[in-house]
C-alpha positions as CSV (number, residue, x, y, z in Angstrom):
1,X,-4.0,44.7,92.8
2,X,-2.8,41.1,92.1
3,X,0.5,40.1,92.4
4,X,2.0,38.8,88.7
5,X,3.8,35.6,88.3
6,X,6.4,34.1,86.4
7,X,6.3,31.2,84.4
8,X,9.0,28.9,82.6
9,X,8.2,26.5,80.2
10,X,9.8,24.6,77.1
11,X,8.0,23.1,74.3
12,X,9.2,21.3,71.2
13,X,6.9,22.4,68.3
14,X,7.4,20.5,64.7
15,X,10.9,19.1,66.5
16,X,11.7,22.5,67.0
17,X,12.7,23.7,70.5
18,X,10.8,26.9,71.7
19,X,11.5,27.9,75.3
20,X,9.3,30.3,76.5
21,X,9.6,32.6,79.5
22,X,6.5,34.5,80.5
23,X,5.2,37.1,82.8
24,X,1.8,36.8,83.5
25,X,-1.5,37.0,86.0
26,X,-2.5,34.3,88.3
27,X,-5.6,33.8,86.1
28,X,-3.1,32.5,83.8
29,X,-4.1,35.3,81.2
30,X,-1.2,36.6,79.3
31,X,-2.4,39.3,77.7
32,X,1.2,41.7,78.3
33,X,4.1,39.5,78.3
34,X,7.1,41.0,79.7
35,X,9.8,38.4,78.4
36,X,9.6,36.3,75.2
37,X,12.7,33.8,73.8
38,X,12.1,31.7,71.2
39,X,14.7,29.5,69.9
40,X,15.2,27.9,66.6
41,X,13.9,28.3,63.5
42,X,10.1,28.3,63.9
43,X,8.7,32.0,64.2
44,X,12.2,33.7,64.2
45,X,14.2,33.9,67.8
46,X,13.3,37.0,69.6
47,X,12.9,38.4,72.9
48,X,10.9,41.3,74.7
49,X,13.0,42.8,77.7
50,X,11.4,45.1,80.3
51,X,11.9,48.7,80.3
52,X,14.1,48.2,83.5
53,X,17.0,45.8,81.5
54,X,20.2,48.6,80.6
55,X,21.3,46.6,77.3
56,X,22.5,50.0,75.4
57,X,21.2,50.2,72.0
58,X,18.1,48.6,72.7
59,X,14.7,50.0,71.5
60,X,12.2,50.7,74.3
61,X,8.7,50.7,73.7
62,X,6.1,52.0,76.5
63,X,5.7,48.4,77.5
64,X,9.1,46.8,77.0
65,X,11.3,46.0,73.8
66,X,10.8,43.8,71.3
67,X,14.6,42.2,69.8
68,X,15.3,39.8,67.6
69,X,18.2,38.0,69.3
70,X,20.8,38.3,66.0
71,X,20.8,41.9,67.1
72,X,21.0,41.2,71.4
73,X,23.8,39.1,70.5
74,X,25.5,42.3,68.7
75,X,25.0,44.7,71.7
76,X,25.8,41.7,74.0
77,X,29.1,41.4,71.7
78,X,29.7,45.4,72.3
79,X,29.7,44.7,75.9
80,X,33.0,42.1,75.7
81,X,31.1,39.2,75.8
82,X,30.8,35.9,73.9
83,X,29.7,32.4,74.0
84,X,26.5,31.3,76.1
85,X,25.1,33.7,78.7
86,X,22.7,33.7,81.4
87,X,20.1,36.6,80.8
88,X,17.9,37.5,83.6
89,X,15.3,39.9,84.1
90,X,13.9,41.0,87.2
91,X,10.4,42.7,87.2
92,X,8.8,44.5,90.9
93,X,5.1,43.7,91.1
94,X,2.2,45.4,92.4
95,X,2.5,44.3,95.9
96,X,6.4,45.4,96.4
97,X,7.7,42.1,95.5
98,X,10.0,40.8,92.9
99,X,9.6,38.3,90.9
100,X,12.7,36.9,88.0
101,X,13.3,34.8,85.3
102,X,16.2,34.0,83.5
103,X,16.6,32.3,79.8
104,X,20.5,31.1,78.7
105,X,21.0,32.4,75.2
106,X,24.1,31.6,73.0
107,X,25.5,34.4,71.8
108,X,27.5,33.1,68.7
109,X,24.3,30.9,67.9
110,X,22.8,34.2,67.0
111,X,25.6,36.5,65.3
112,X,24.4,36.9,61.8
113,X,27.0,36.4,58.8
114,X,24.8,35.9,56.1
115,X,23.5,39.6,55.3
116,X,24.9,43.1,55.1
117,X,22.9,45.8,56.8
118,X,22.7,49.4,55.0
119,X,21.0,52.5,56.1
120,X,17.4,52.4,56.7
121,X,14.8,53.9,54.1
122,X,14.2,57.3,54.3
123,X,10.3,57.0,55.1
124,X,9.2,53.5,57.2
125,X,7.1,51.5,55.0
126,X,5.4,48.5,54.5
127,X,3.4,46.7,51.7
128,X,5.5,48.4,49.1
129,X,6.4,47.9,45.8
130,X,10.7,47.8,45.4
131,X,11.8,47.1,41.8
132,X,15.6,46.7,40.7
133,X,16.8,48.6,38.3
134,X,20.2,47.6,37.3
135,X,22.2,48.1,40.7
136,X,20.0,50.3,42.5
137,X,16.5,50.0,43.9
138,X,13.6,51.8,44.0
139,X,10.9,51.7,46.9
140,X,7.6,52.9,45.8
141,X,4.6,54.0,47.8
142,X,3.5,51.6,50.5
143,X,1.7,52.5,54.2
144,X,3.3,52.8,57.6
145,X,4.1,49.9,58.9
146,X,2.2,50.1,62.1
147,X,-1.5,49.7,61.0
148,X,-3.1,51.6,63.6
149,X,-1.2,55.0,61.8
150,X,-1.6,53.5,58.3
151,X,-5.5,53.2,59.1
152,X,-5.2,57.0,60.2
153,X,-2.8,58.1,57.6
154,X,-3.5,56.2,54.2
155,X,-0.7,55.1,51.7
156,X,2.1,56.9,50.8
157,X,2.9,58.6,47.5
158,X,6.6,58.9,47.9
159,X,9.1,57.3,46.2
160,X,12.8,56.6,46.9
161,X,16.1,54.9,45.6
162,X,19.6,52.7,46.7
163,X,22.5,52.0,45.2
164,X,25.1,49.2,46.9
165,X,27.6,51.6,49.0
166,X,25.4,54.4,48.9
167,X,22.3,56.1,50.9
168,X,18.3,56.3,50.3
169,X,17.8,59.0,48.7
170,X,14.3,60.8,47.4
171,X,13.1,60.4,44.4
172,X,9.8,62.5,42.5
173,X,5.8,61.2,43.8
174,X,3.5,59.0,42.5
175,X,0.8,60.7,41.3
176,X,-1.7,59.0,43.8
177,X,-0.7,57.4,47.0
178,X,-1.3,53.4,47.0
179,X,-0.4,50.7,49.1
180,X,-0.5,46.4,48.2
181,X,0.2,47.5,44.6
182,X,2.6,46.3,41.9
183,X,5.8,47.6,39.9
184,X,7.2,47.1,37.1
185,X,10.3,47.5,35.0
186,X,10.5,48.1,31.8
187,X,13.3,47.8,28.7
188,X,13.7,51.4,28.5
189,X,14.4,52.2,32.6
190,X,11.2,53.4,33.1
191,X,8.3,51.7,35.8
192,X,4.6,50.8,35.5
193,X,2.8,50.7,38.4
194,X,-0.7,49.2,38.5
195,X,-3.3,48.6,41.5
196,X,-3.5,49.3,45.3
197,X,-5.6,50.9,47.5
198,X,-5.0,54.7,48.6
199,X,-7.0,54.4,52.0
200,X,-6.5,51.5,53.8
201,X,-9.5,52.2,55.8
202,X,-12.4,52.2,53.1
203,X,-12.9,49.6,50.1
204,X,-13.5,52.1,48.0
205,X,-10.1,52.9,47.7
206,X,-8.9,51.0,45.2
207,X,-6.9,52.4,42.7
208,X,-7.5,52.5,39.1
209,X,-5.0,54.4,37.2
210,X,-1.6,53.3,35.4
211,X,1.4,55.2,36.4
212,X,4.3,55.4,34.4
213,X,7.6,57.4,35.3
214,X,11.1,57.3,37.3
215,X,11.9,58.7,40.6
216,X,14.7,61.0,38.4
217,X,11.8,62.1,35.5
218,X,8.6,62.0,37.7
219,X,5.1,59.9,37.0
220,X,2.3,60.8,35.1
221,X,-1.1,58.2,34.9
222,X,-0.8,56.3,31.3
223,X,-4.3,54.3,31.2
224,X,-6.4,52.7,33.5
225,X,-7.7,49.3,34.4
226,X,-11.8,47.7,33.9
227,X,-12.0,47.1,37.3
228,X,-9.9,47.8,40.8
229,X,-8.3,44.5,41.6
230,X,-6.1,45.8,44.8
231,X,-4.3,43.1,44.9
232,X,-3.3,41.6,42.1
233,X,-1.1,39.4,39.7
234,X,0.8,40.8,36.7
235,X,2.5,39.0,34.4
236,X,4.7,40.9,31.7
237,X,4.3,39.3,28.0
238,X,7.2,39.4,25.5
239,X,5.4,41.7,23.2
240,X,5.3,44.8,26.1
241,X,1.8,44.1,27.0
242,X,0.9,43.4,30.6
243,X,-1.6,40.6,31.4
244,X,-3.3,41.3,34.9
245,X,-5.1,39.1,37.1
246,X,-7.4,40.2,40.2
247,X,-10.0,39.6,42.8
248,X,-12.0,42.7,41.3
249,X,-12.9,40.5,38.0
250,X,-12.2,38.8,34.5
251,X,-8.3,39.1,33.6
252,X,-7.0,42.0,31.6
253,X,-4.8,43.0,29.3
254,X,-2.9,46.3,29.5
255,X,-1.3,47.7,26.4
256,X,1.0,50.4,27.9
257,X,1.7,52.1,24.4
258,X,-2.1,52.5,23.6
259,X,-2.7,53.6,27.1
260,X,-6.4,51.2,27.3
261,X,-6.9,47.7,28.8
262,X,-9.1,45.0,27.7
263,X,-10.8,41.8,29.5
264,X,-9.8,38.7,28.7
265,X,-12.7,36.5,29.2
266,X,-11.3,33.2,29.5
267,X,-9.7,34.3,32.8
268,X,-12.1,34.6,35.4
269,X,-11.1,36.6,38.8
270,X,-8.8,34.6,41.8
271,X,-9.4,35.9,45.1
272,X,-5.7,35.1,45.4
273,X,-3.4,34.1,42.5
274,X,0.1,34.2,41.4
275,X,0.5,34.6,37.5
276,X,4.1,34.3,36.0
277,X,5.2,34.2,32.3
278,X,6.7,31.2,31.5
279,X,9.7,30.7,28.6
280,X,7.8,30.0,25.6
281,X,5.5,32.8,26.3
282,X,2.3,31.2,28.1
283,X,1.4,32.3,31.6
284,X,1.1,30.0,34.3
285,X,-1.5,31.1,37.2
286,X,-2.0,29.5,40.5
287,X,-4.7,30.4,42.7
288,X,-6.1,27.6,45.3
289,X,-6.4,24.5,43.9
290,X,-6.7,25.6,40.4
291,X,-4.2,25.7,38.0
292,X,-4.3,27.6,34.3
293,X,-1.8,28.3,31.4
294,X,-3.1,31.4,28.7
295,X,-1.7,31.5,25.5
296,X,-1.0,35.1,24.7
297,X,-1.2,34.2,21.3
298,X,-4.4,32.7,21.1
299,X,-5.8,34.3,24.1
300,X,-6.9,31.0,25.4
301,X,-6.2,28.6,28.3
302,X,-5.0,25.6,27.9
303,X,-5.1,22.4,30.3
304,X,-2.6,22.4,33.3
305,X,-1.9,19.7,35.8
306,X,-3.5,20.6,39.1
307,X,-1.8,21.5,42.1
308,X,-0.7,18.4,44.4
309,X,-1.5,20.7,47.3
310,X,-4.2,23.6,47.0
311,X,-2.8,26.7,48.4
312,X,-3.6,30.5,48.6
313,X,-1.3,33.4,49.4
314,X,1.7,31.4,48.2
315,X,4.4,32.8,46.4
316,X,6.0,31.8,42.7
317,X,9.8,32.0,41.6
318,X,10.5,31.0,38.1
319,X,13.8,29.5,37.9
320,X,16.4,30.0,35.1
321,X,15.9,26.7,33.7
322,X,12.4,27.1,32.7
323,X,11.1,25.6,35.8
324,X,8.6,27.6,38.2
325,X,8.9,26.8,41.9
326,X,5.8,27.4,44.7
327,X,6.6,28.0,47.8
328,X,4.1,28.3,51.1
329,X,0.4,29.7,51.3
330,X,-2.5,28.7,53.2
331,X,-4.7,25.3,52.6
332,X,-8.1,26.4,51.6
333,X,-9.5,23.1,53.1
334,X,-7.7,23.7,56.4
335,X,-7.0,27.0,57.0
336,X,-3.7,26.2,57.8
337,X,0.0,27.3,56.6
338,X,1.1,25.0,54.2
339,X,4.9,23.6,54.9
340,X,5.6,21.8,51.2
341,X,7.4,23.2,48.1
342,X,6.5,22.0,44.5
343,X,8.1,22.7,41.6
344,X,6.2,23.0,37.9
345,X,7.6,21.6,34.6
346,X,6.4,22.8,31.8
347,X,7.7,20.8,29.4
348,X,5.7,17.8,31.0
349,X,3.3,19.4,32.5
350,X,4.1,18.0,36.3
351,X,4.0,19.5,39.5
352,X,7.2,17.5,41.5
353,X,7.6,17.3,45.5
354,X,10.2,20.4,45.9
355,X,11.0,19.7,49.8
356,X,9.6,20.8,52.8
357,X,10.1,24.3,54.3
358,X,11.4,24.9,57.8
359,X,8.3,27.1,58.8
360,X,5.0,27.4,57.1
361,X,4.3,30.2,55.9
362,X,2.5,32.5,53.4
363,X,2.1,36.4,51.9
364,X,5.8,36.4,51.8
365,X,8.5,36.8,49.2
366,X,10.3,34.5,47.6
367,X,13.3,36.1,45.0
368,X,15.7,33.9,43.0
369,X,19.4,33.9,44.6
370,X,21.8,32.4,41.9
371,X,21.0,30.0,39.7
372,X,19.5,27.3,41.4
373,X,18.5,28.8,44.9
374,X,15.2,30.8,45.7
375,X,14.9,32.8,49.2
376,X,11.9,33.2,51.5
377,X,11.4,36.4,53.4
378,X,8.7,37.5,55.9
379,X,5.1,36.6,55.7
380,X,3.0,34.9,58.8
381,X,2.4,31.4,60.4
382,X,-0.7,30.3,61.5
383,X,0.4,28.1,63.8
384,X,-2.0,26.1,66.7
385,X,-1.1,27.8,69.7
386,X,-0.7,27.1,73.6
387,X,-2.0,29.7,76.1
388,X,0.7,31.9,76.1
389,X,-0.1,33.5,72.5
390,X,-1.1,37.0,73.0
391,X,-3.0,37.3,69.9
392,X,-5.2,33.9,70.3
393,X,-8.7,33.4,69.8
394,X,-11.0,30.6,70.1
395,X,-11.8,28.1,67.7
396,X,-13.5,25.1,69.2
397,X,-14.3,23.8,72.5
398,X,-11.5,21.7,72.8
399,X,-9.1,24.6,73.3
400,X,-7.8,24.5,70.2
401,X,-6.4,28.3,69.1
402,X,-5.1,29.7,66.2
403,X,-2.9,32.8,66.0
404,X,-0.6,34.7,62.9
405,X,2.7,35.6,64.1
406,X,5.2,37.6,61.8
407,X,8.2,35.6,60.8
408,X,11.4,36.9,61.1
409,X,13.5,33.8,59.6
410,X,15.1,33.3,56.5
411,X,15.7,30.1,54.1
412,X,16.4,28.9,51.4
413,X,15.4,26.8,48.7
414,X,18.4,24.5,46.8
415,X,17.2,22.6,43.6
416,X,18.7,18.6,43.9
417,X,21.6,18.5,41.9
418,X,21.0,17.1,38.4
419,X,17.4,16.1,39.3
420,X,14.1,16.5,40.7
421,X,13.2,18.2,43.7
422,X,15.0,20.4,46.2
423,X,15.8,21.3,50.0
424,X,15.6,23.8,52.4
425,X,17.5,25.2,54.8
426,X,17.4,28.3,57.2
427,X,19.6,31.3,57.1
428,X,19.1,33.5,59.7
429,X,16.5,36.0,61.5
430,X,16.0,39.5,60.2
431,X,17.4,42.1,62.5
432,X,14.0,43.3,62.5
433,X,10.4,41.3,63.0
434,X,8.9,42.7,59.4
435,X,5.0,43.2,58.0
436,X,5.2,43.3,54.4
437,X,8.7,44.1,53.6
438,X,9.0,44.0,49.9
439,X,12.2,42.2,47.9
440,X,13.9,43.2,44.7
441,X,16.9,41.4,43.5
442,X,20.0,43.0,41.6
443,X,21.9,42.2,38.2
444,X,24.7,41.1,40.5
445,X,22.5,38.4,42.4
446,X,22.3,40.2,45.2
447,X,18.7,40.3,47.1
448,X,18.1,43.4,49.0
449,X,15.5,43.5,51.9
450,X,13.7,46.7,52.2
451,X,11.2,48.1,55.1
452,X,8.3,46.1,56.8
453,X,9.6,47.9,60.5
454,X,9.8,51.5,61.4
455,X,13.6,52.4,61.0
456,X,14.4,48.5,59.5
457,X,17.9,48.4,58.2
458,X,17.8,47.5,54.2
459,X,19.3,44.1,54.1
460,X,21.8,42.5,51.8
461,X,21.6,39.1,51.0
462,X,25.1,38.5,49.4
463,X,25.0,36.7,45.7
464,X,25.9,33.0,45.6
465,X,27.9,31.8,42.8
């Protein structure tokens, strides 16, 4: 067999410095990399550690460890030590001889002060629904997080709640599993929860049904939709009705006290959409390059300024002012992540330059944080990558390669004081590189950060004043 070698390198990606210390073949294929540090605030700093390496409270996969460095630089602060440190690992080949490599990582770069960690869910889960209710949360359904048991196992039908000082704790079933559906709350307490699939496996399962329920009173099916969307947009109208917008076909509207939904015709079907409900009653959807506002009073759509940048998978935060911010997605035209902001008025019917995030991104979440602040967790880059991704794949012959890589970073969006426009600026990395994690924010402000990992810690994003 081949003796391996080891390779140091440092790039500077969008002015971002990624250093990058790899194990790999002579070939120069990289397909099991034993050590990975990235720095900064492009994909989310983390490193993969042989099995050899004796950090305590480490995970160890069969292969190595993946950590996100704002939790080495706890168990490096366990062991005494702070400041910068010179981390090297030392790997015995094939042949008998040993190869090193050795990355100098700031400690107190790393140490996390912006989030409180509480106990993990009781069930790992990703592609959830979580919905606040009041000052506890409720996780609802989902898959787990690693797809090769999800595709084996399906969705999950369980349900569980957290309250701030307090542990997960189970709560009654959904009547059918599901997976990339949607929640929820209503005036009374209670949840809806519409769409999903139930095996992840098979397109045919799509879901249906309405639930309604609690975790505390159990969930019974209340209606059903025309079509399965999976995926889809919901938009809650002041007069209790539900307007739903999908890949499966025309909108709909859901009347949860008659039980029986309707197609609204004027809406045709997004293959990816956001849809939110704006003050004065109208619903704004995004999807691509096309933008529409329905009257739920008239049941007809009304002219919308267009997009400055077309974008799909993006997310949408209305803001307390009236104001509806878009964050992210993927150009259509490019097939790229998209790295702007823009921010809707309604009153003039304008999209405005809202900044530029600090990594492109999209299928994340992005949940108001006090008045005037929205913050982005999760979702993927597509980023062009050198030969060291291990997930690349050819696109031209000009070794060009394009790869999705998890992100692990938070940041936040800041509207300009007293005028147009905004900024962003990063927070931190998850403890945990998360797929899907799903978001729900309290009555206090607080954001709380649920799942996407098996045993990911629930986050607490503290509330800003």
């Amino acid at each position: 067999m081949r003796a391996v070698s080891v390779s140091l390198e440092e790039t500077r990606v969008r002015s971002q410095p990624v250093l990058l210390v790899m194990l790999g073949r002579p070939s120069g294929r990289l397909d099991e990399p034993i050590i990975v540090l990235r720095t900064g605030h492009l994909l989310g700093a983390q490193i993969t550690v042989p099995r050899a390496w004796t950090i305590p409270n480490l995970p160890h996969g069969r292969d190595g460890a993946v950590v996100p460095a704002p939790l080495l630089a706890r168990a490096l602060m366990a062991q005494g030590k702070r400041g910068r440190v010179r981390i090297t690992a030392h790997v015995r080949c094939a042949d008998g001889s040993a190869k090193s490599a050795a990355v100098s990582f700031d400690i107190d770069a790393h140490l996390d002060v912006s989030f409180d960690l509480a106990a993990p869910m009781l069930i790992p889960r990703a592609s959830h629904a979580a919905v606040a209710r009041r000052e506890s949360v409720v996780a609802l359904g989902g898959r787990p997080p690693a797809w090769d048991i999800a595709l084996r196992t399906g969705a999950h039908a369980s349900t569980e709640t957290w309250s701030p000082g307090g542990a997960w704790r189970r709560g009654a079933d959904l009547v059918r599993p599901r997976a990339g559906h949607s929640a929820v709350a209503r005036d009374d307490g209670t949840l809806l929860v519409l769409g999903g699939t139930s095996r992840l496996s098979q397109f045919d399962g799509r879901v249906l049904e309405v639930e309604s329920g609690d975790p505390e009173g159990g969930f019974r099916d209340c209606g059903a939709l025309r079509v399965a969307h999976g995926r889809l947009a919901v938009a809650p109208l002041p007069d209790g009705r539900l307007l739903i917008v999908g890949s499966g076909g025309p909108g709909e509207l859901f009347d949860p006290a008659k039980g029986s939904s309707r197609f609204v015709d004027a809406l045709p079907a997004f293959a990816s959409c956001t849809a939110t409900t704006l003050a004065d009653g109208t619903v704004l959807i995004v999807g691509e390059a096309d933008v529409l506002r329905w009257d739920s009073k008239t049941e007809r759509v009304v002219p919308a300024a267009r997009l400055q940048n077309g974008r799909r998978g993006h997310a949408a935060t209305l803001l307390p002012d009236g104001r509806l911010l878009i964050t992210g997605g993927i150009d259509p035209a490019r097939a790229d992540c998209v790295w702007t902001a823009e921010l809707y008025d309604p009153t003039r019917d304008v999209w405005i330059d809202a900044g530029l995030m600090r990594c492109g991104r999209s299928s994340h979440q992005a949940v108001l944080r006090g008045q005037a602040s929205v913050v982005l967790v999760g979702g993927c880059a597509r980023q062009t990558a050198t030969r060291f991704g291990s997930t690349q794949r050819r696109d031209s012959d000009d070794v060009v390669y394009k790869h999705d890589v998890t992100i692990a970073d938070v940041e936040q969006w800041d509207a300009s004081p007293g005028g147009d426009g905004g900024s962003f600026t990063g927070l931190s990395a998850l403890p945990e590189i998360r797929d899907e994690p799903a978001v729900a924010r309290l009555a206090s402000g607080a954001v709380i950060v649920t799942g996407g990992a098996d045993d990911a810690a629930t986050v607490i994003l503290k509330p800003t004043v």
